[in-house]
C-alpha positions in Angstrom: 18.1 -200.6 65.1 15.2 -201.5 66.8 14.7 -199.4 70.3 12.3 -200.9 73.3 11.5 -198.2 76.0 10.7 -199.9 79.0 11.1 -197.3 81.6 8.3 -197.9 84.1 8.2 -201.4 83.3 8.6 -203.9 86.2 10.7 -207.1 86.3 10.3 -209.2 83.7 8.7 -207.4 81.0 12.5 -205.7 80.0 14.0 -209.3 79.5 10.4 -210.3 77.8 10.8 -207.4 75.3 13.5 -207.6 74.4 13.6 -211.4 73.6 11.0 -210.9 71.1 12.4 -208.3 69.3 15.8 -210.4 69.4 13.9 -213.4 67.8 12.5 -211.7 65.6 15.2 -209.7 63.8 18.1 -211.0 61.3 21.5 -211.8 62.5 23.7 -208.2 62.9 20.6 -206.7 64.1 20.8 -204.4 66.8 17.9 -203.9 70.0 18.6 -200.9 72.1 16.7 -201.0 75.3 15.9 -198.0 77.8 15.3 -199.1 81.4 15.1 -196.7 84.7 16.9 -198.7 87.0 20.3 -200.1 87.1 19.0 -203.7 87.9 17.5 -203.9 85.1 20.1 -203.0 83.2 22.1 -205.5 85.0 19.6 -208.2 84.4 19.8 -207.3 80.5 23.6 -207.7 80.1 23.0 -211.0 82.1 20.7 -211.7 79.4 23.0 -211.1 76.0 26.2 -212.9 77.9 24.0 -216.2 78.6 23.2 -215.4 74.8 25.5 -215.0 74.0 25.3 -211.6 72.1 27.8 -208.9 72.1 26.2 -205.9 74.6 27.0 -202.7 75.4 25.2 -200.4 78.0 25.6 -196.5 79.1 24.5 -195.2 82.3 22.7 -191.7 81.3 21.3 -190.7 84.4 19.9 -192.5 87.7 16.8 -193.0 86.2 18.0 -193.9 82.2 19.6 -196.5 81.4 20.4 -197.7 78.0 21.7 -201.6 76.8 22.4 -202.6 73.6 22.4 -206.2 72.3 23.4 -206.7 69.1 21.9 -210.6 67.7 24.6 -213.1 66.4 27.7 -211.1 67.5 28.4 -213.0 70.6 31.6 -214.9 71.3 29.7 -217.4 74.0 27.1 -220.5 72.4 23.5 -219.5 72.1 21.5 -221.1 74.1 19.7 -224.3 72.7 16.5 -222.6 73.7 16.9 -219.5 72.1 17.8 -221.8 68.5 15.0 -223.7 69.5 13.0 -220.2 69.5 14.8 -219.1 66.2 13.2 -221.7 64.6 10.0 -221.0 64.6 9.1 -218.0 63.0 5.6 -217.6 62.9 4.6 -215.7 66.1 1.0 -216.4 65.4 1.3 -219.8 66.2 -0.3 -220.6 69.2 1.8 -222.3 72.0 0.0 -225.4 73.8 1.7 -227.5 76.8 3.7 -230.5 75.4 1.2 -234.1 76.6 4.4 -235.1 78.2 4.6 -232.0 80.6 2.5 -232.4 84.3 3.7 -229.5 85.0 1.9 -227.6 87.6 2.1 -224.2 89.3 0.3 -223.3 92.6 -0.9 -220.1 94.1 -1.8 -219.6 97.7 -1.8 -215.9 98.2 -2.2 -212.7 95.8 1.2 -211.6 96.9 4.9 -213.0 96.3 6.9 -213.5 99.0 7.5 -213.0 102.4 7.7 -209.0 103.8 6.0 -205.8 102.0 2.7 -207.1 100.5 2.9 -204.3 97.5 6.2 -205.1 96.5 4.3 -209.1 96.4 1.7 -208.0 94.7 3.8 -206.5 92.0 6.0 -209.6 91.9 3.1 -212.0 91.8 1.7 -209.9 88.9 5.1 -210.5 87.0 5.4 -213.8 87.9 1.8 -214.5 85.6 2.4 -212.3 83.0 5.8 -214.6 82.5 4.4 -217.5 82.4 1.9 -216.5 79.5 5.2 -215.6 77.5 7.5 -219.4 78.3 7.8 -221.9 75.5 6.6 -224.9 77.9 3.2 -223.7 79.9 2.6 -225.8 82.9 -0.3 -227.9 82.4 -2.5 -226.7 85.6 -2.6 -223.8 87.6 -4.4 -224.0 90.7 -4.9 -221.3 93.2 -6.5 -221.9 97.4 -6.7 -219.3 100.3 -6.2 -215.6 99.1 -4.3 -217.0 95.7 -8.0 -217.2 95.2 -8.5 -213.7 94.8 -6.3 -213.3 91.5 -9.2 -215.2 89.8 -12.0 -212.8 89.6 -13.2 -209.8 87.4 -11.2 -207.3 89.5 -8.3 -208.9 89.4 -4.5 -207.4 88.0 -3.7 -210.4 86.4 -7.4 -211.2 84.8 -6.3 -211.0 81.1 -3.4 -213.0 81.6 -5.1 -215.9 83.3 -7.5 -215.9 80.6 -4.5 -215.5 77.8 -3.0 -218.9 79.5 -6.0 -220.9 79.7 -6.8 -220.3 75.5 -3.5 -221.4 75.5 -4.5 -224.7 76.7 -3.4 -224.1 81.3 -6.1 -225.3 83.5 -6.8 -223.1 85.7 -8.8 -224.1 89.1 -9.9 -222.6 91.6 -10.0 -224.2 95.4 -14.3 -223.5 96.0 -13.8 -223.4 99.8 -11.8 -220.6 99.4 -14.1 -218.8 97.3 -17.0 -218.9 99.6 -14.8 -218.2 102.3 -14.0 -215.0 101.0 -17.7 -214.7 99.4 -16.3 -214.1 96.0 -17.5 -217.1 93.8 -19.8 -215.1 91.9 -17.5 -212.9 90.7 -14.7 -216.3 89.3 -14.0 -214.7 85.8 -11.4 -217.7 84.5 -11.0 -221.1 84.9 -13.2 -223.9 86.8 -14.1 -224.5 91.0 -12.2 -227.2 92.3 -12.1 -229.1 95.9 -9.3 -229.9 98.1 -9.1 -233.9 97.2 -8.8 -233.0 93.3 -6.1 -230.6 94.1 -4.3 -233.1 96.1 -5.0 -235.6 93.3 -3.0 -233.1 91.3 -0.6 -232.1 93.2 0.7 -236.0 94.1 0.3 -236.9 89.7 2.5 -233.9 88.9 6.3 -234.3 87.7 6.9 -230.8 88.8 5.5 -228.4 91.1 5.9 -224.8 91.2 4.7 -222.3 94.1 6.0 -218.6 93.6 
């Protein structure tokens, strides 16, 4: 049995973990995962019944809670992404955007959300570190007014901006906001952009996403 403590570990890093370990092992294997609140417990049973893998979870204390999933046991069809996952087994390979996809995700603040700009800022950081671990990457991300901010050296989500473009994401920067908040010198990913490119963008794009 493989176990996967993610106490302290905010929304979606539990699901993220425990995916991997779930693609990873043989059929009849078991993942036990240790979360610290009961929403996240919640969110993993949601996750083995879409799965459909057989789960159980025990409620220890307030702040320990255990759920275990055990792969191929489930009476509900897999999901076709999850086979689709399944069937590559080389983890090294490295994941690029499909040509077909014109994707795109924008960023216009360094929080998520509407109402307490910590619990954003927390959300926002989730929100990025997600994206680097989807199948499909968007093709472009492209960040204006203080989304501009999650682009330099200092900050939070640095290393996984720079994990998305190796993986092949655009990432832009709107310049005007830059020197608007006098921060261009310290742009640690991705390229400067202006306003007509990123309308240019946004009009081409089959899809666009703004967390």
């Amino acid at each position: 049995m493989i176990k996967i403590d993610a106490r302290g570990e905010v929304c979606p890093i539990p699901i993220i973990k425990a995916k991997k370990e779930l693609k990873n092992i043989k059929d009849n294997g078991t993942v036990l995962v240790v979360v610290d609140n009961e929403i996240a417990k919640e969110n993993l049973e949601k996750m083995a019944k879409e799965l459909g893998y057989k789960y159980s979870s025990e409620t220890i204390n307030k702040e320990h809670y255990e759920v275990k999933i055990v792969k191929g046991e489930g009476t509900e069809k897999i999901s076709e992404n999850l086979k689709n996952q399944n069937e590559t087994e080389n983890d090294n390979e490295i994941r690029k955007y499909p040509k077909s996809n014109n994707t795109i995700v924008v960023i216009s603040s360094n929080a998520m959300g509407n109402g307490n700009e910590e619990l954003g800022k927390i959300l926002i950081k989730g929100f990025i570190y997600a994206l680097t671990e989807i199948e499909e990457l968007p093709a472009s991300i492209i960040f204006y007014n203080g989304g501009a901010k999650l682009t330099i050296k200092e900050s939070p989500v640095i290393e996984d901006l720079q994990k998305l473009e190796q993986l092949g994401v655009e990432i832009l920067t709107c310049g005007t906001c830059l020197d608007y908040y006098d921060i261009k010198e310290s742009l640690a990913v991705g390229a400067i952009t202006n306003m007509y490119s990123i309308v240019e963008k946004m009009n081409a794009a089959h899809k666009i996403i703004k967390p």
